[in-house]
Residue, then its C-alpha position, 0 to 999 in steps of 0.5 A: x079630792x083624788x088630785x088633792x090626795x095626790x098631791x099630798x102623797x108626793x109632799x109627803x114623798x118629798x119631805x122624807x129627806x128630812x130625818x126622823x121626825x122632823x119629816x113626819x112633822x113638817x108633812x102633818x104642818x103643811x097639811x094643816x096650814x093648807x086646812x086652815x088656809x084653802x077653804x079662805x081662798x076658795x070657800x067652793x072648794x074642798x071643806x076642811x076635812x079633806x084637808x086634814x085627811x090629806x095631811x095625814x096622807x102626807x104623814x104616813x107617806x113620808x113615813x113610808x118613803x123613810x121606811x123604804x129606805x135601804x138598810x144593810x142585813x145582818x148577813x149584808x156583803x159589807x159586814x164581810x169588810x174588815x178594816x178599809x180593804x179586805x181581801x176575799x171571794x164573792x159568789x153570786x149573779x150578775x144583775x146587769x151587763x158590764x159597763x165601761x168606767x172613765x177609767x177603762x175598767x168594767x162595773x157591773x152590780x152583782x147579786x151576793x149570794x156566798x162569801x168566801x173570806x179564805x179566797x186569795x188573789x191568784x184565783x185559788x179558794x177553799x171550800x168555806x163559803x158562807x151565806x151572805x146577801x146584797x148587791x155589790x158594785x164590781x170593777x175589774x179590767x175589762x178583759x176580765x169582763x168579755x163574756x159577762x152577762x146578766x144571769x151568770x153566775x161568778x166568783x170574783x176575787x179582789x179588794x172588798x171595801x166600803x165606798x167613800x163619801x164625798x170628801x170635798x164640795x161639790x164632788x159626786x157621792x159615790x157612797x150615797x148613790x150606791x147605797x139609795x140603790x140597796x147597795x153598801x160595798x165595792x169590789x176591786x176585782x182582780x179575777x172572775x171566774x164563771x161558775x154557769x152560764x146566764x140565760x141564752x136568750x132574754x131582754x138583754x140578749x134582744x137588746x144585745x142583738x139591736x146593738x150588734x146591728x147598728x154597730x155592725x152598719x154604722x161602726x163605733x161610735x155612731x152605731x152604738x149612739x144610734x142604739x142609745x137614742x132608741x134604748x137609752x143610754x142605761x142600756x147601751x154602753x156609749x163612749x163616755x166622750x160621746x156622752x159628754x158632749x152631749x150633755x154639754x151641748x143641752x143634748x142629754x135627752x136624746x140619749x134617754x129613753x122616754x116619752x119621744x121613743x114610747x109614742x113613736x113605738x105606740x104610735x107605729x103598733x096602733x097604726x099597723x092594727x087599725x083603729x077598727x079593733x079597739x081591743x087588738x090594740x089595747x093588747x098589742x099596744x100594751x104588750x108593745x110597751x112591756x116590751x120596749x120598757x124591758x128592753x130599756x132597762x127599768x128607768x123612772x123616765x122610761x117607766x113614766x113614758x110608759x104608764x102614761x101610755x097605757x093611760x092612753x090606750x084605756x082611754x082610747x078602749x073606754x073611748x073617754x077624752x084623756x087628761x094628761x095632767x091627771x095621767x101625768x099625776x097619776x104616773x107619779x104617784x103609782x112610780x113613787x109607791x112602788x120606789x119612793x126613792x125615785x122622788x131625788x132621782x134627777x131622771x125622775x124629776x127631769x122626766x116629770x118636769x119636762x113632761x109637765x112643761x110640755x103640757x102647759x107651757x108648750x102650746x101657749x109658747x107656741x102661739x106667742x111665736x105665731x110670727x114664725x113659721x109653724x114648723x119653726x114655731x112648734x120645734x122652738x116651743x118644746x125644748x123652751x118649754x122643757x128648759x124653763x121648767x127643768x131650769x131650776x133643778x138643773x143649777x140645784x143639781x149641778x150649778x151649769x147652764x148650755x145656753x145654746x141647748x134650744x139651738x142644738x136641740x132644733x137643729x138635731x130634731x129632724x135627725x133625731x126624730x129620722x135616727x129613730x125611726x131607722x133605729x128601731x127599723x133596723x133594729x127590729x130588721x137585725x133580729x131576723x137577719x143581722x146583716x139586713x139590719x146593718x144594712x139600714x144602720x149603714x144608711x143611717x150612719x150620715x144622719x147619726x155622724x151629723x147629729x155628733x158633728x152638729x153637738x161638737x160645733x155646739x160646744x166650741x161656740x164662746x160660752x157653750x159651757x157657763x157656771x153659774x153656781x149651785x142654788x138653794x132650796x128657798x130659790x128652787x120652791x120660789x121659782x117654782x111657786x111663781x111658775x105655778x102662779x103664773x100657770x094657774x092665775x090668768x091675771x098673773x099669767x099675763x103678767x109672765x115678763x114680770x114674773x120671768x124677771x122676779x124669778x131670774x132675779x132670785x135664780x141668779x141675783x143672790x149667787x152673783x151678788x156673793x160671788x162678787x164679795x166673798x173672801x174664802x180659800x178651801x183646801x182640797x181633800x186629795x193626798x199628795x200635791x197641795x190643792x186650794x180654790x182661793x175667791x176673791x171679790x170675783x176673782x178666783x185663784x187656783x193652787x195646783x190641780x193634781x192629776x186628770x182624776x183628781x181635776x175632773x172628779x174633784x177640781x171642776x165639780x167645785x169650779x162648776x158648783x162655785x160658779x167660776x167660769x175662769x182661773x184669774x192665777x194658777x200656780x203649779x208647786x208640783x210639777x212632777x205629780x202629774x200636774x200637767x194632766x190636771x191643767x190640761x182637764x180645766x183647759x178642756x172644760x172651757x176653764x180660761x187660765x189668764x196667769x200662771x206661775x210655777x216652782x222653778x227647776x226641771x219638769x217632765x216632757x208632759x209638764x213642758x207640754x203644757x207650757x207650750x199650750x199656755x204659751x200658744x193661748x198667750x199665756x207666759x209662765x211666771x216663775x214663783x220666787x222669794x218676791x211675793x207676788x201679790x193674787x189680790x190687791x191687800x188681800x192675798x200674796x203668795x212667795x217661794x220660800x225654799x224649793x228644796x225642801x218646798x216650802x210656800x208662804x201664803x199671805x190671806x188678809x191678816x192670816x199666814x199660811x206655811x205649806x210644806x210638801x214633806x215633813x222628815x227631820x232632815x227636812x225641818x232641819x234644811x228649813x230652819x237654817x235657810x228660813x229660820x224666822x220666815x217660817x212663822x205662820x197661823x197655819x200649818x199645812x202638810x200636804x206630805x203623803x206620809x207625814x212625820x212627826x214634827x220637832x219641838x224646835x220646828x214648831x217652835x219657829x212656827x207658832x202655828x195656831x192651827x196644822x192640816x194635813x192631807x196625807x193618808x195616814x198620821x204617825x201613832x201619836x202624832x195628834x196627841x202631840x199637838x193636841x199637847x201643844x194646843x195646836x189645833x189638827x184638822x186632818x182632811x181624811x177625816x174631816x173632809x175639805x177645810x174651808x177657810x173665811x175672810x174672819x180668819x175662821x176654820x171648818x171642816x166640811x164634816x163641821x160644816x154639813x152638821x150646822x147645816x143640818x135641819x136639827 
């Protein structure tokens, strides 16, 4: 009954995604169907009250994790933002140590306590500071940040503003992120001033001092990794190549602090007091734990590990046989009642899946590979069994598979395993004498430089990074269900190839099949350079794509979450806007060019640069002219109609498109007379930074059914003349990324996330 009950909270938990009611709704219809399903299927079992009393568990749980959800105070730091960027003050307490962005700049969350709207950027405030509360996310130059630690008090004076949510497919809400942590406003800080001083000593100074000697011995970046694999990345600042080659490699686990860590720290603990004194190590055991959980950082994955280990400990007090599954359970339930929010965290879910997986599939996969040795054998079972069970989360998530993961992660496991056990040696050895801890880091430096070496190789093998695109829900619930099936029916589990294959078709099957038949074009949400993902039949087109920032944050997420795995024809329209970065970053993600054409006329020393790359792959640049040049057969074709003014022609079945880069009079004037009747087109896009109004003759020669525009700021009035001329306006800071259909329709993302809404 209590596994029942269970169970039921972390439906509940899990349907709170949907809004309002319908959450509560559907939880209550579960509990019911399963009420009146269960007791035909195992008249033995519960009776049908149970049922219902857990159904109505699952209510209030999905009420509670709603409940539970952040909300602003009336006095919140981001009531304070006026207009997009507001100029002021903030007082309050660092929560948590600086970190690094990808952008070279220092982040930390700070505790609100005053606002000062009178502050000016050099520095000087007044003394009209008013009550406010909330956390902010603070960046600030990373001098600015030397010295920083959690506990001080500062005054940081900068741009407050309200964060951005996610503007294109695919890309990383920032917005939702902050705000699931209780946090509704971001600061570019431009000064920090210390007010106090933090704590001299405490978890962060510990973890500090751990970090200081493995630095010290191994040096950077090494030192610094081998503080990660003990503590956790969250609570050592990695480099952010390190980290990404890990990730790409299937390697993220070793830099998360989990259940691997905690059993050697409760291992070691229960080995040095003896199983004579079953109290002793009760209380050490546990005081062990409370440690290690504080020095990582409160984490759901670390916190997990830890309740499960202390399960553990009860049981071995009690000297009661443990059950895992129940602990593992349990675990759940007790993290979820505390944040319920942690049910969408994916180190919550990875954490919880892999663990699971371990319990029920590892020993089973283990004896079907009793062929090979056991060593062998055991080490190929565990990193199977927490990749089949994190799998469909995995492409839920990011739409991303490392098909040498199991590889890397047998060939790291010993050095892994003896980077720890060193790590913590020298860690605990840096607290008393630092130099003695640095001296065991040093010894350790070979282990944790091949364990990087061995990710490195990992990564240069053909297809070590492959896109598949992102699932749906019905495919993640019905993999599952038939992993489920599989686990708990013997007569189905010995079936597992039959399964296996069903549950590889529905994982993979639908995207492939709509991949191979879609006609679709989207146009990015980015200011300046035009940029549009043209897929065709499999075949995918690139338009631009932009600078560094905008191809890693934008461009490869929607590459990734589409899964293309190749550019068929990149086309550069701009090459003076740091076009050439964006190149290089879809180069570097393992995104193959086959063709490239680009706008005639002079480029800078970093865009020739790029030609070089692309004609030491065999790549020979084509030059875009007034010839169309035909992207897919029948369907697609794109020409130059003018390079100064720029002006491009895009043909997509039976829609024509007319991307331009400026729209000042002079310009319409220069197109008119060179162009003349070519501009005619159903679509209209201004890709200007400041677009103009347009004149009626342009628009005249034009006809546009439809104008986009991705600039930042429209002109006073300029909808309304279109709105007047019936000429529909999609404005992509507002609306979001436009997509585009082999129907010749139009939608916005806005439009898009409202008609997939549940209501």
């Amino acid at each position: 009954m209590g596994i029942i009950f269970c169970l039921a909270y972390l439906v509940g938990v899990g349907v709170a995604g949907f809004s309002g009611w319908v959450g509560a709704a559907l939880a209550f219809a579960l509990g019911v169907v399963a009420a009146l399903v269960a007791p035909f299927l195992n008249p033995a079992g519960p009776k049908r009250w149970v049922w219902l009393l857990a159904a109505l568990l699952s209510t209030l749980a999905c009420a509670y994790a709603q409940v539970r959800v952040p909300q602003p105070a009336e006095n919140d730091v981001s009531t304070f933002v006026q207009g997009q960027r507001t100029t002021l003050t903030v007082r309050g307490r660092l929560a948590q140590p600086p970190t690094t962005t990808r952008s070279d700049r220092a982040r930390f969350i700070l505790n609100v306590e005053q606002v000062n709207p009178a502050g000016r950027d050099d520095g000087t405030v007044s003394d009209a500071f008013r009550p406010a509360s909330g956390q902010l996310y603070v960046t600030l130059p990373l001098l600015q940040a030397t010295g920083l630690g959690p506990g001080q008090r500062v005054d940081v004076t900068g741009l407050l503003y309200r964060p951005s949510g996610a503007e294109n497919p695919g890309q990383f809400d920032f917005q939702r992120f902050l705000a699931r942590q209780g946090i509704f406003a971001g600061m570019a800080a431009r000064r920090v001033v210390p007010q106090e001083e933090g704590s001299a000593w405490g978890s962060w100074r510990i973890g500090q001092r751990v970090v200081q000697a493995h630095v010290l011995g191994a040096g950077m970046p090494e030192g610094a990794l081998l503080s990660a694999i003990i503590l956790g990345n969250r609570a050592v600042d990695v480099p952010n190549d390190v980290k990404d080659t890990f990730v790409q490699a299937g390697l993220a686990a070793a830099l998360a602090a989990s259940g691997f860590q905690v059993t050697l720290v409760l291992g070691a603990v229960l080995a040095l007091v003896g199983d004579r004194y079953s109290r002793w190590q009760f209380g050490v055991g546990l005081t062990s734990l409370l440690g290690f959980i504080t020095l990582t950082g409160i984490s759901p994955s670390v916190l997990r590990a830890g309740i499960m280990g202390a399960g553990s400990l009860v049981g071995r007090l009690l000297q009661r046989r443990s059950r895992p599954l129940v602990f593992l359970l349990v675990a759940a339930v007790v993290l979820l009642l505390w944040q319920p929010l942690w049910f969408y965290d994916l180190g919550f879910q990875f954490s919880f899946l892999a663990t699971f997986g371990l319990m029920t599939t590892a020993q089973g996969l283990e004896k079907r590979l009793d062929w090979l040795p056991p060593l062998v054998a055991a080490a190929l079972a565990v990193p199977i069994a927490a990749t089949i069970w994190t799998l469909p989360v995995q492409l839920f998530a990011f739409g991303r598979i490392a098909p040498y993961s199991i590889l890397a992660n047998v060939l790291t496991l010993p050095l892994i395993s003896l980077a720890t056990f060193g790590g913590i040696l020298s860690g605990f050895l840096g607290l008393l004498w630092l130099p003695l801890g640095g001296a065991i880091a040093w010894l350790l430096y070979p282990v944790v430089h091949a364990t990087i070496a061995i990710a490195q190789f990992i990564n240069q093998l053909p297809g070590a990074t492959t896109y598949t695109g992102t699932i749906a829900l019905w495919q993640v619930l019905a993999t599952y269900s038939a992993m489920l099936l599989v686990w708990l029916l013997p007569p189905v589990g010995r079936r597992w190839p039959i399964a296996a294959l069903l549950a590889g078709g529905v994982l993979f099957l639908p995207g492939t099949l709509d991949r191979a038949t879609q006609f679709q074009a989207t146009v990015l949400a980015v200011p300046r350079a035009p940029i549009m993902v043209i897929q065709s039949g499999g075949e995918t087109f690139l338009i631009n794509s932009g600078n560094a920032q905008t191809a890693s944050n934008t461009v490869v997420p929607l590459l990734q979450r589409s899964g293309i795995n190749q550019i068929d024809w990149a086309i550069a329209t701009s090459p003076q806007l740091d076009a050439s970065e964006g190149w290089k970053v879809l180069l570097q993600n393992r995104l193959p060019i086959k063709a490239f054409a680009e706008v005639p006329g002079a480029a800078p020393k970093t865009y020739k640069e790029l030609q070089q790359i692309l004609l030491g792959a065999g790549i020979r640049p084509q030059t875009l002219g007034p010839a169309p040049i035909p992207l897919s057969a029948g369907r697609a074709g794109i020409e130059l109609l003018s390079t100064s003014p720029f002006a491009l022609r895009l043909q997509l079945q039976e829609t024509t498109w007319l991307i331009l880069d400026r729209s000042d009079r002079l310009s319409q004037t220069k197109l008119l007379e060179a162009v003349g009747a070519r501009l005619k087109s159903q679509i209209l896009w201004i890709a200007a930074e400041r677009p103009e109004f347009l004149e009626e003759d342009f628009l005249r020669a034009i006809a546009p059914e439809t104008a986009i525009v991705t600039g930042t700021n429209l002109p006073s009035g300029f909808a309304k003349s279109l709105e007047d001329r019936n000429i529909r306006l999609l404005h992509t800071q507002r609306d979001g990324a436009i997509f585009w259909s082999a129907q010749g329709t139009l939608q916005s993302l806005r439009d898009r996330e409202d008609s997939q809404s549940f209501l």
